[in-house]
BARO-733356 format. One record per residue (C-alpha): residue number from 1; residue in one letter; x, z, y. Coordinates in Angstrom, 2 decimals, decimal comma. Layout:
! residues N
<node seq="NUM" type="A" px="X" pz="Z" py="Y"/>
...
***
This chain:
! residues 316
<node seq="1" type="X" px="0,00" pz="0,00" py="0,00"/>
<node seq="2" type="X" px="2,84" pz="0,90" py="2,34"/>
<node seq="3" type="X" px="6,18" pz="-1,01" py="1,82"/>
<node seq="4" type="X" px="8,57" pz="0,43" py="4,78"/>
<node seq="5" type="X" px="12,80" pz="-0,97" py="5,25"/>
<node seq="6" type="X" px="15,15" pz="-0,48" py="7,66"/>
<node seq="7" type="X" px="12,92" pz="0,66" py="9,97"/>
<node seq="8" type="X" px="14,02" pz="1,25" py="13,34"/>
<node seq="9" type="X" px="12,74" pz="2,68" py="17,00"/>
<node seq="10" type="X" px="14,98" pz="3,20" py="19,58"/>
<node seq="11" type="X" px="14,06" pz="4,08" py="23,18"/>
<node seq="12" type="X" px="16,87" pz="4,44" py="25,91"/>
<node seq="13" type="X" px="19,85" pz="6,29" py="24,96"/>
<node seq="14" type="X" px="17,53" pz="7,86" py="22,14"/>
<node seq="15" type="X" px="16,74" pz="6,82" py="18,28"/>
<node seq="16" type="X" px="13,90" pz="8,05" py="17,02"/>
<node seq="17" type="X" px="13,31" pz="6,44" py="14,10"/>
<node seq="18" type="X" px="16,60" pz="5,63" py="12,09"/>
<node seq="19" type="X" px="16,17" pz="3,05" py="9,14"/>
<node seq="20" type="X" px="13,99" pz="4,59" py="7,19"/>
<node seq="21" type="X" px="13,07" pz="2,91" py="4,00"/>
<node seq="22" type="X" px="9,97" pz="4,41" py="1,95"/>
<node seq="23" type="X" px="6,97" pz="2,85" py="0,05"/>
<node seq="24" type="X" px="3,29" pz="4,76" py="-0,75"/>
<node seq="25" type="X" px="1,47" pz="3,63" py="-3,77"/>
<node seq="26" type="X" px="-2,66" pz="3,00" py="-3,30"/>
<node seq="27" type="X" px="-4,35" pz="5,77" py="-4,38"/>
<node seq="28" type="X" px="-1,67" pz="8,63" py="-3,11"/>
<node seq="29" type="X" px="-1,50" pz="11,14" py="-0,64"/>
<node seq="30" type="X" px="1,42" pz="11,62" py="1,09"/>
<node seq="31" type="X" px="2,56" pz="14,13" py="3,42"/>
<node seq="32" type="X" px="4,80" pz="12,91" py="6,04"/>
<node seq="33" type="X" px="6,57" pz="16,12" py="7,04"/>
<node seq="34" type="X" px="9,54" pz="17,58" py="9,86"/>
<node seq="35" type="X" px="10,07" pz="19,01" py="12,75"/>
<node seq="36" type="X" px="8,98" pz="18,59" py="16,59"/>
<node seq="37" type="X" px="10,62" pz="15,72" py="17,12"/>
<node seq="38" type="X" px="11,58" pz="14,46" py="14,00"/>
<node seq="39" type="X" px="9,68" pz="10,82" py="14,22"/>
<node seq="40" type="X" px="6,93" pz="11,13" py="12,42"/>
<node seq="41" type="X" px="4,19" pz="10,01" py="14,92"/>
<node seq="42" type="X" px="6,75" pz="7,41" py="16,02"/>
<node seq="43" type="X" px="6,53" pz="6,09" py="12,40"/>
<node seq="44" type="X" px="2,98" pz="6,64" py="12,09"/>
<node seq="45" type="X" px="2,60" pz="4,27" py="15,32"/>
<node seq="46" type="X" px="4,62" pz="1,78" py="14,04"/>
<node seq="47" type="X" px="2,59" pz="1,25" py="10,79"/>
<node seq="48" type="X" px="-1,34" pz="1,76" py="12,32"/>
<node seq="49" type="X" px="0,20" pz="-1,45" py="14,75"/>
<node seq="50" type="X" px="0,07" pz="0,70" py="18,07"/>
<node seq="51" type="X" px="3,91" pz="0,17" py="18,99"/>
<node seq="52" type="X" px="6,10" pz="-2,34" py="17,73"/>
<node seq="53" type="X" px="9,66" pz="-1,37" py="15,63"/>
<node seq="54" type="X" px="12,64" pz="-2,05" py="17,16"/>
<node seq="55" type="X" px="13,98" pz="-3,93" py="13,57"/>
<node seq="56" type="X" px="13,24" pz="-3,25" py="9,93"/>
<node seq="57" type="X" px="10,04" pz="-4,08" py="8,36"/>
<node seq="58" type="X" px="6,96" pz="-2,53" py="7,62"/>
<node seq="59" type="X" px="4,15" pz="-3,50" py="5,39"/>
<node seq="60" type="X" px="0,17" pz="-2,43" py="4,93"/>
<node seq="61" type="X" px="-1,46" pz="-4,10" py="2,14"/>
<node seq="62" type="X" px="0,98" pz="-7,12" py="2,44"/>
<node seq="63" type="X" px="0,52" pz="-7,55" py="5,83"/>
<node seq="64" type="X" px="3,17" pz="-7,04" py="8,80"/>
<node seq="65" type="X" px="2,26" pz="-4,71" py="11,07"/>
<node seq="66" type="X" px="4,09" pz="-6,26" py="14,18"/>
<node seq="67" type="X" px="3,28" pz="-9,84" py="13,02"/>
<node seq="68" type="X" px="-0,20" pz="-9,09" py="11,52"/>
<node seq="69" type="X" px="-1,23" pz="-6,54" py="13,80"/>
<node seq="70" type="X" px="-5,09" pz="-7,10" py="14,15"/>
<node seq="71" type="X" px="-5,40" pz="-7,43" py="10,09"/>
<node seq="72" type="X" px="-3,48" pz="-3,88" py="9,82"/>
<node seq="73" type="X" px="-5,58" pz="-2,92" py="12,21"/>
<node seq="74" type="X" px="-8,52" pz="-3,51" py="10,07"/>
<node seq="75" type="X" px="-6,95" pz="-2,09" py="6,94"/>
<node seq="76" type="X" px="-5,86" pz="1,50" py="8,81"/>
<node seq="77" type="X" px="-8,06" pz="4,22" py="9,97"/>
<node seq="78" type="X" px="-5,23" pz="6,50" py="12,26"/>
<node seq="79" type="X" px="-6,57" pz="9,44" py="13,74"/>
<node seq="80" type="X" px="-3,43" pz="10,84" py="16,33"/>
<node seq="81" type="X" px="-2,64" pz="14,46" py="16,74"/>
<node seq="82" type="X" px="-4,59" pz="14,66" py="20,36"/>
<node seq="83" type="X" px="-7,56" pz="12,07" py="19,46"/>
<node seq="84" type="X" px="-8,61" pz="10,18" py="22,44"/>
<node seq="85" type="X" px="-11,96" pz="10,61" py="21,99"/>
<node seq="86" type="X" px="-14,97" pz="10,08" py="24,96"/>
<node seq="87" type="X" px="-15,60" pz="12,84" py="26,32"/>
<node seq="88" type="X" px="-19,03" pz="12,51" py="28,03"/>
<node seq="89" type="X" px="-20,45" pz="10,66" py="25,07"/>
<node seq="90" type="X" px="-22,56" pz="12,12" py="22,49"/>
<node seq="91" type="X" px="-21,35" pz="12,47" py="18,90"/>
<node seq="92" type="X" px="-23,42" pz="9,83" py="17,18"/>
<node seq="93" type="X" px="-23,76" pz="7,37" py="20,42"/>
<node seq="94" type="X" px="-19,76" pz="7,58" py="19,65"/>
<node seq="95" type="X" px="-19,38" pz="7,03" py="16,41"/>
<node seq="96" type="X" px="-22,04" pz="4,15" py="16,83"/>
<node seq="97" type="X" px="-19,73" pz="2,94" py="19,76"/>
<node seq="98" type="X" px="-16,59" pz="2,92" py="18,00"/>
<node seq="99" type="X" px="-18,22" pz="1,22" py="14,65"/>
<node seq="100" type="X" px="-19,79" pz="-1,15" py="16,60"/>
<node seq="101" type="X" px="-15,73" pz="-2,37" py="17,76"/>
<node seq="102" type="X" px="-14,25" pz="-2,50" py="14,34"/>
<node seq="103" type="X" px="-16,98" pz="-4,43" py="13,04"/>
<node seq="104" type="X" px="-19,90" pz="-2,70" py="11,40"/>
<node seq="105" type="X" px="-23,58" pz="-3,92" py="12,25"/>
<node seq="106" type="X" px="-27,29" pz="-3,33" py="11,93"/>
<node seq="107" type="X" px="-28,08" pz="-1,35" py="8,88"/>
<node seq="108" type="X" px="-24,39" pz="-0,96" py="8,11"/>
<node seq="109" type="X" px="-23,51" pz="0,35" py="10,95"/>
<node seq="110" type="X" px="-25,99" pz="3,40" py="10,83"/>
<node seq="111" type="X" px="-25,43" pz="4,19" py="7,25"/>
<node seq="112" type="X" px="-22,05" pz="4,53" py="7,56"/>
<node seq="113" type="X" px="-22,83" pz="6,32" py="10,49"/>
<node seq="114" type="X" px="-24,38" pz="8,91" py="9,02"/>
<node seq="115" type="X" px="-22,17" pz="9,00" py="6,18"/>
<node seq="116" type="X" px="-18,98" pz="9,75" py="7,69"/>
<node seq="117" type="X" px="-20,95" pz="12,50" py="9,66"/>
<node seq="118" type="X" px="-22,45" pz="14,19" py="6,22"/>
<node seq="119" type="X" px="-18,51" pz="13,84" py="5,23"/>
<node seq="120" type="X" px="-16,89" pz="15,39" py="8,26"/>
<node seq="121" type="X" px="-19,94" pz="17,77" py="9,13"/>
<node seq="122" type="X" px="-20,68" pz="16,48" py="12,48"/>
<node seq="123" type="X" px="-24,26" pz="15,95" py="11,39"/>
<node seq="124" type="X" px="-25,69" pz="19,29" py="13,32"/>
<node seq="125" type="X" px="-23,54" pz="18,60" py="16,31"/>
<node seq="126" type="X" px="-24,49" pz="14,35" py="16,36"/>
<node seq="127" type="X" px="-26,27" pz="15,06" py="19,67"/>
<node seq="128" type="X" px="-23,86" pz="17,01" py="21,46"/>
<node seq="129" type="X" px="-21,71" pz="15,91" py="24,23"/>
<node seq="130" type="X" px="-18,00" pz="15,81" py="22,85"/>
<node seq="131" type="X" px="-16,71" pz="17,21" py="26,46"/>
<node seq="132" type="X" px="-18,83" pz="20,59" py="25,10"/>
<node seq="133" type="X" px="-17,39" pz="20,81" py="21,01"/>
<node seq="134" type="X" px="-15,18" pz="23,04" py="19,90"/>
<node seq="135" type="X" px="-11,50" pz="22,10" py="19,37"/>
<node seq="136" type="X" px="-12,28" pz="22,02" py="15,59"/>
<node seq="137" type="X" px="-15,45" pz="19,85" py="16,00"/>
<node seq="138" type="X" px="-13,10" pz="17,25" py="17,98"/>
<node seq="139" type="X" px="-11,14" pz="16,77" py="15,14"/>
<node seq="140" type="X" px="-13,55" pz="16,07" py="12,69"/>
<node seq="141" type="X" px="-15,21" pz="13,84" py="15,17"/>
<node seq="142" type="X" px="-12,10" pz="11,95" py="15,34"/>
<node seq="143" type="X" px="-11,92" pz="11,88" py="11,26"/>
<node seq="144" type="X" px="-15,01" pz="10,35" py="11,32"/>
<node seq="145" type="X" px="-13,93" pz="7,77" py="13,64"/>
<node seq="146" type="X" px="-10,87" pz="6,88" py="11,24"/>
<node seq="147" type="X" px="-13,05" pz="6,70" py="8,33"/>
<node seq="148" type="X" px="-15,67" pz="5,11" py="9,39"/>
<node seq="149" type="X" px="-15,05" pz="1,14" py="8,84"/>
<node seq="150" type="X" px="-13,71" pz="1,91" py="5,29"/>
<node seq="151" type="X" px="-9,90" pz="1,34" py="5,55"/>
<node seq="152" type="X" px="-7,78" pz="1,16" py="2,55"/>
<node seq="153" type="X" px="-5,50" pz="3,39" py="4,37"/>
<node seq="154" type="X" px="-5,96" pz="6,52" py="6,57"/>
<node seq="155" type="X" px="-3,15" pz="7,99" py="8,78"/>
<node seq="156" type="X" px="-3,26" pz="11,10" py="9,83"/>
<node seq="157" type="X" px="-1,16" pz="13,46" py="12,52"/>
<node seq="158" type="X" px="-2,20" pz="16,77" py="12,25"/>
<node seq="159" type="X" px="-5,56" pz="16,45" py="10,87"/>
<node seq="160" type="X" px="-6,15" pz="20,20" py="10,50"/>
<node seq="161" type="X" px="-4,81" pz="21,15" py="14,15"/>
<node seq="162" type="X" px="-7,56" pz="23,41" py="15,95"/>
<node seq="163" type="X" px="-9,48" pz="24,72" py="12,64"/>
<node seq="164" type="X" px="-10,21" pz="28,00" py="11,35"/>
<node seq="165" type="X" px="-8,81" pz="28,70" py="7,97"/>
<node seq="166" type="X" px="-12,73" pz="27,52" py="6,29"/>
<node seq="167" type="X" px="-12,50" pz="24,26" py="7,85"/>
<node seq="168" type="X" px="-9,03" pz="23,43" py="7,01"/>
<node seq="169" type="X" px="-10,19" pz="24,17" py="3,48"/>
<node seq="170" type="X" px="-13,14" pz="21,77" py="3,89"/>
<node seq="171" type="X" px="-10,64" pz="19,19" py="5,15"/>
<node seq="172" type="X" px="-8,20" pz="19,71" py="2,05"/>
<node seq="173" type="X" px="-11,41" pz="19,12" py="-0,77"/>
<node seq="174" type="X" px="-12,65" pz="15,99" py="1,74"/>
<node seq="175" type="X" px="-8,76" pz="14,62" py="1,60"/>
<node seq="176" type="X" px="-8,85" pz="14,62" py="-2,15"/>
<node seq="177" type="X" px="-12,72" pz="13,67" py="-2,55"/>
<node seq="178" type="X" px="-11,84" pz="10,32" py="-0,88"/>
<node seq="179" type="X" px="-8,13" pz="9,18" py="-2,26"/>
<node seq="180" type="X" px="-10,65" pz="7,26" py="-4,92"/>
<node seq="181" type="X" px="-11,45" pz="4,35" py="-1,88"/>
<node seq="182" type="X" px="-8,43" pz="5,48" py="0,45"/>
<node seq="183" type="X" px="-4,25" pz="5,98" py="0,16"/>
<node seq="184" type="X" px="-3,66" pz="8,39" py="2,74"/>
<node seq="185" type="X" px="-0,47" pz="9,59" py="4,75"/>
<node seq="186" type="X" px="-0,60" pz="13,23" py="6,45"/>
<node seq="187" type="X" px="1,86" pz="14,58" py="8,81"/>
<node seq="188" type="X" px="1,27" pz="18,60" py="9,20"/>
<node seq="189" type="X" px="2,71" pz="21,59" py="10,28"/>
<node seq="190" type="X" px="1,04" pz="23,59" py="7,54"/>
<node seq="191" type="X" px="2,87" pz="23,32" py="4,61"/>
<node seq="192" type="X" px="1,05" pz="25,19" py="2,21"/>
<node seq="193" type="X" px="-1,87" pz="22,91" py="2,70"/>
<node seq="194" type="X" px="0,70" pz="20,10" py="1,52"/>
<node seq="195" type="X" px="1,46" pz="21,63" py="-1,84"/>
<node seq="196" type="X" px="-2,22" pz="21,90" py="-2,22"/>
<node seq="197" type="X" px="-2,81" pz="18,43" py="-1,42"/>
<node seq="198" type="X" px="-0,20" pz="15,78" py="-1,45"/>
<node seq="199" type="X" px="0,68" pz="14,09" py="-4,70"/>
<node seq="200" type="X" px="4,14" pz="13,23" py="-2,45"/>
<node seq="201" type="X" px="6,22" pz="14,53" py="0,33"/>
<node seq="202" type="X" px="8,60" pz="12,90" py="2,34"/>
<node seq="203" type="X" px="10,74" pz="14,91" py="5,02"/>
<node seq="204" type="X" px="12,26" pz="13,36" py="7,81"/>
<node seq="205" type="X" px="14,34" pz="14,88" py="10,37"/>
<node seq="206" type="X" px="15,92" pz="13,24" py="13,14"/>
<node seq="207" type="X" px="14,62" pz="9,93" py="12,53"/>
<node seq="208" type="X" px="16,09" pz="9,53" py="9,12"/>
<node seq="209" type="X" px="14,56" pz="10,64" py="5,32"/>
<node seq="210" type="X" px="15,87" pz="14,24" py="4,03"/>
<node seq="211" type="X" px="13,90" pz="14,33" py="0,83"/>
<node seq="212" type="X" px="11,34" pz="12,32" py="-1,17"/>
<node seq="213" type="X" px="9,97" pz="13,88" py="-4,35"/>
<node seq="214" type="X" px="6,62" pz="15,65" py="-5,07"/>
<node seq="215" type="X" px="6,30" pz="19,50" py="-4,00"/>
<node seq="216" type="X" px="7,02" pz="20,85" py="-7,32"/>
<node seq="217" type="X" px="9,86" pz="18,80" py="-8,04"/>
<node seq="218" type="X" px="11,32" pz="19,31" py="-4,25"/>
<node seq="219" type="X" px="10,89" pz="23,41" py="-4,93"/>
<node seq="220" type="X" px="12,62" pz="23,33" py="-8,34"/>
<node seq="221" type="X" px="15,83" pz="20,98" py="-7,92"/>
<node seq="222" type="X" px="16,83" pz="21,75" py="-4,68"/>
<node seq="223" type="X" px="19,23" pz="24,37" py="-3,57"/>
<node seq="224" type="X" px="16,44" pz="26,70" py="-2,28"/>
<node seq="225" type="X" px="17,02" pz="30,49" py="-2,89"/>
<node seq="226" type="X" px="14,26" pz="32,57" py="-4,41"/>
<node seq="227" type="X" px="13,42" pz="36,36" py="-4,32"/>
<node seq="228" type="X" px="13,44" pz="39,21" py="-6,60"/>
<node seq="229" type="X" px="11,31" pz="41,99" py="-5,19"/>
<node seq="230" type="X" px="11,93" pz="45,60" py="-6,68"/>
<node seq="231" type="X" px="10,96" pz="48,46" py="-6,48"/>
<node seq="232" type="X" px="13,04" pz="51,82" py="-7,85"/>
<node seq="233" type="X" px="13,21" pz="55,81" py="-7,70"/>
<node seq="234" type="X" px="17,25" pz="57,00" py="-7,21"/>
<node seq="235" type="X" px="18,83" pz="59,17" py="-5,70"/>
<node seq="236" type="X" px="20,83" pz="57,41" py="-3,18"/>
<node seq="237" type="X" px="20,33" pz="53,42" py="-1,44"/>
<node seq="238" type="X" px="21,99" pz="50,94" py="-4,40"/>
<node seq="239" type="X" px="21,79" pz="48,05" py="-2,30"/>
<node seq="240" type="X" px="25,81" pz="47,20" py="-2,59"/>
<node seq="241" type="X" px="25,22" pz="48,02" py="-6,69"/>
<node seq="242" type="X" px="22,03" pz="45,26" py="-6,58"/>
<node seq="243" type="X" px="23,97" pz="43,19" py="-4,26"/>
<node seq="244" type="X" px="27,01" pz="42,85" py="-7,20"/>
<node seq="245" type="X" px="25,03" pz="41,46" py="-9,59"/>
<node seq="246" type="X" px="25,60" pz="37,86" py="-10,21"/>
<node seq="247" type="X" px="23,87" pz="34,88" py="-8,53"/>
<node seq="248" type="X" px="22,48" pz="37,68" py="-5,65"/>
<node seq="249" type="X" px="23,51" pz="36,38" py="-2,17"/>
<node seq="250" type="X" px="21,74" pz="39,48" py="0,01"/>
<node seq="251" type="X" px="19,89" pz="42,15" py="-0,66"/>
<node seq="252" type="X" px="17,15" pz="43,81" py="2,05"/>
<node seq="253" type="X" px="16,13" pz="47,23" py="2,06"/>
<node seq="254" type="X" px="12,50" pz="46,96" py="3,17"/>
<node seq="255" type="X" px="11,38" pz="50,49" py="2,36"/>
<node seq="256" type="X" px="11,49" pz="54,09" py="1,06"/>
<node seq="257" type="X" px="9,00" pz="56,49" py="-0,22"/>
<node seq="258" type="X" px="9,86" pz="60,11" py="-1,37"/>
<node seq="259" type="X" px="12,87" pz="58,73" py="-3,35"/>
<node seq="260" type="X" px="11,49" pz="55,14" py="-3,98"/>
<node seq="261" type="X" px="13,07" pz="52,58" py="-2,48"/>
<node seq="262" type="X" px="12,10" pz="48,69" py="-2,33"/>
<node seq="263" type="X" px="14,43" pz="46,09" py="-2,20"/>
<node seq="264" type="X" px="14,14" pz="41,88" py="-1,91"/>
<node seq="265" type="X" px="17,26" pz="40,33" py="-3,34"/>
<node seq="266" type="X" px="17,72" pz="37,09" py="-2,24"/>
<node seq="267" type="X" px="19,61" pz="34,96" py="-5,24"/>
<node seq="268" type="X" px="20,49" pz="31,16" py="-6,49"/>
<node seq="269" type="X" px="17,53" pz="28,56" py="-6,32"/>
<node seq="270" type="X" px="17,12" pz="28,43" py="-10,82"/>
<node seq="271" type="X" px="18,28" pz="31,70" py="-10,95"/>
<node seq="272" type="X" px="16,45" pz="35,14" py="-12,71"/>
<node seq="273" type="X" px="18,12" pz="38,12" py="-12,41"/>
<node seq="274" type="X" px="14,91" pz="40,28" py="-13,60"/>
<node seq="275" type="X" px="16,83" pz="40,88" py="-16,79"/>
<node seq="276" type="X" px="20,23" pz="42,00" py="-14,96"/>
<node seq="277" type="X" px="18,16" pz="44,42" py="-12,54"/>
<node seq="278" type="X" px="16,33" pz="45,89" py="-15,59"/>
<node seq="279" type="X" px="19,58" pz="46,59" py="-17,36"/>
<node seq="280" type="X" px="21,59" pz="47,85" py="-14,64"/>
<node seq="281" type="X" px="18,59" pz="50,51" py="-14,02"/>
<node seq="282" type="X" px="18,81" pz="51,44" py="-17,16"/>
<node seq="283" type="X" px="22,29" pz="51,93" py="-17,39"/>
<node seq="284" type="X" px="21,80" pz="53,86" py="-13,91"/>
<node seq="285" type="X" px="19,22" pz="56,06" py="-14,90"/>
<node seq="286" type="X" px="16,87" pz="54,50" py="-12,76"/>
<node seq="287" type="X" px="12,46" pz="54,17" py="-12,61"/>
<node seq="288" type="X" px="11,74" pz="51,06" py="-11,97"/>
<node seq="289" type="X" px="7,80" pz="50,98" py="-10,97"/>
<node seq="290" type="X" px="7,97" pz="47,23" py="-9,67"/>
<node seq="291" type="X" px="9,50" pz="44,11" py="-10,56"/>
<node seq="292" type="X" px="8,63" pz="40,28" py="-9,90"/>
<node seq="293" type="X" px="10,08" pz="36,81" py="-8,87"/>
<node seq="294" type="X" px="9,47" pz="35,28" py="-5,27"/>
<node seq="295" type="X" px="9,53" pz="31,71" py="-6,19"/>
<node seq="296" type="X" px="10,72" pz="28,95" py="-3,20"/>
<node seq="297" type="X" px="7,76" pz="27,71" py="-1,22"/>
<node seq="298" type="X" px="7,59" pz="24,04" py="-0,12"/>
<node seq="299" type="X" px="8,51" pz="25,71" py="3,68"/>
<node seq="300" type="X" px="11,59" pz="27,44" py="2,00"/>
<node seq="301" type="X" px="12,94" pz="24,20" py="0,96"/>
<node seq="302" type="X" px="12,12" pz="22,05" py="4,61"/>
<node seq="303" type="X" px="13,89" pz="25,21" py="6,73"/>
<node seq="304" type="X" px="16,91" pz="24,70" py="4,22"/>
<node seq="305" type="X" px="17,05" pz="20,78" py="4,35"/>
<node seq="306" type="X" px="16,80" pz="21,03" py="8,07"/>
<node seq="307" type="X" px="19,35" pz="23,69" py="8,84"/>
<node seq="308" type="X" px="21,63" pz="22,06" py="6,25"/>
<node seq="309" type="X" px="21,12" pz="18,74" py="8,63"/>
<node seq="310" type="X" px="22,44" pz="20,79" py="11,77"/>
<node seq="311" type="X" px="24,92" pz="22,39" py="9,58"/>
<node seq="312" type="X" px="23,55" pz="25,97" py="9,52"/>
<node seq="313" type="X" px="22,85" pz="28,57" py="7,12"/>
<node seq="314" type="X" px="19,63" pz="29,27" py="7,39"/>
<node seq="315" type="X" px="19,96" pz="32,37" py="4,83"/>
<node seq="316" type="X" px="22,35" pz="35,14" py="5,56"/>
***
C-alpha cells in the first residue's frame, strides 16, 4: 500500500526528512513514532500529497504522490494533528460539505454520512456548531472527515490528542474494527496505545529510521534494560550486596518499612536475576515478601534508541 525510498525533505539549512526507505502492507497498522521534531508529520505530508519531497520516491497504491497527486488524494483519508476543521459550521452540514468535495452524492452521500458519525460518535452532537465542541469531539469530527469517502488508506497525526482515557479506548477498538477496508499509519505520543494497536512500529528520529519491527519483537531484541522489583526484611540497606550480582547495572532504594526495605534493580535487557536474588537471601538470612520482573515497555525501548542517537545514557 505504501512503497517509500530515499525519501528526502529539506528546508533551508535544515533536513527534516533524511532518506527514509519503508513500505506498509494493506491491511496493517502502523505506528509512525519519535520525538517533537523527528519528521513524522513532514513524512505524513509528503505521502497524503500536501507537500512535495525534495527527492526519493513515494508510493500509495501504485501511484506517485508528487506526480499523481489528485489520485493519492482520492486513495488517502489524513486527518493532521490540529484538524482544520470549520468552525461556525454544524457537524453534519460539515461532514455533508466535505463529502460533497471528495466526491460522494445523493443517497451516498448521506449514508455515509451518517455512517462515519455512528462510527466516530458524532451522531448526538451532528447539530452542534464545531466552534462550541469539546477538544475531544473535534477530533472525532475530523476522523469522520478522513473516513468518510472510503480511502484505502488513513493517515493519522495524533488521532487521540484531546481525549479522555474512555474515548481514546473507543478510538483504539474503531482503529482495529476498520483495518478490514483500510491500511492505516498512526503517529502518537502515547505509546502504550501503540502496543495495543499497531501490528508495526517504525521510529524515526531526526529525519532518519531508528527501528522497524513489531512491538514485541522491538521490546525483546533490543538492548532495553528491565526491572526486578523486591521487596526484603534485614537488618541493614543491601543495596551494594544486590547491586554485585551479575547482569544488575543500578539498584534504587525506593522504600522502608519497620525493617522492610524495597528495592528496583535495574539489569540487562534478556536478563532474570529472580533466581540470583532468591539465593543470595537465602544465603543472607533474608524474608523476602515480594518478588517480580518489570519487563521493557515499548517507551523504554524509544527513550533508549533516542538517547543512544544523541549519544547519551539514558539509564544511570
Amino acid at each position: 500500500m505504501i512503497h517509500v525510498h530515499e525519501l528526502t525533505k529539506q528546508y533551508a539549512g535544515r533536513t527534516a526528512v533524511d532518506r527514509l526507505s519503508f513500505d506498509v502492507e494493506a491491511g496493517e497498522i502502523v505506528g509512525f513514532l519519535g520525538p517533537n521534531g523527528a519528521g513524522k508529520s513532514t513524512t505524513m505530508r509528503i505521502l497524503s500529497g500536501y507537500m512535495p519531497p525534495t527527492s526519493g520516491m513515494a508510493l500509495v497504491d501504485g501511484h506517485d504522490v508528487f506526480r499523481e497527486s489528485l489520485e493519492v488524494r482520492r486513495k488517502v483519508g489524513y486527518m493532521p494533528e490540529m484538524a482544520p476543521l470549520y468552525h461556525d459550521m454544524r457537524v453534519k452540514e460539515y461532514l455533508h460539505f466535505r463529502a460533497e468535495l471528495k466526491g460522494l452524492r445523493g443517497r451516498d452521500l448521506r449514508h455515509r454520512t451518517g455512517e462515519v458519525m455512528e462510527l466516530c460518535a458524532v451522531t448526538d452532537v451532528r447539530r452542534r456548531v464545531i466552534g462550541n465542541l469539546s477538544k475531544g469531539f473535534k477530533q472525532r469530527v475530523a476522523l469522520a472527515d478522513a473516513l468518510i469517502h472510503r480511502p484505502k488508506l488513513l493517515i493519522l497525526d495524533e488521532p487521540t490528542n484531546g481525549l479522555d482515557p474512555t474515548q481514546i479506548r473507543g478510538v483504539r477498538e474503531l482503529l482495529r474494527s476498520l483495518r478490514e477496508q483500510h491500511t492505516i499509519l498512526l503517529s502518537t505520543h502515547i505509546l502504550h496505545e501503540v502496543e495495543q494497536t499497531c501490528d508495526r512500529v517504525i521510529m524515526i528520529h531526526e529525519g532518519k529510521i531508528q527501528a522497524c519491527d513489531t512491538p514485541r519483537n522491538l521490546t525483546r531484541s533490543l538492548r532495553a534494560t528491565s526491572l526486578v522489583h523486591v521487596e526484603l526484611q534485614s537488618a541493614t540497606d543491601v543495596a551494594k550486596e544486590l547491586e554485585a550480582l551479575p547482569g544488575v547495572r543500578k539498584v534504587m532504594t525506593s522504600k522502608t518499612d519497620k525493617g522492610w526495605r524495597a528495592y528496583a534493580l535495574r539489569v540487562e535487557s534478556q536478563t532474570d536475576i529472580r533466581e540470583s536474588v532468591l539465593d543470595l537471601a537465602t544465603a543472607k538470612g533474608w524474608r523476602i515478601r515480594e518478588l517480580h520482573r518489570q519487563l521493557p515497555t515499548l517507551e523504554d525501548v524509544f527513550v533508549e534508541l533516542a538517547a543512544a542517537d544523541s549519544g547519551a545514557r539514558p539509564f544511570g
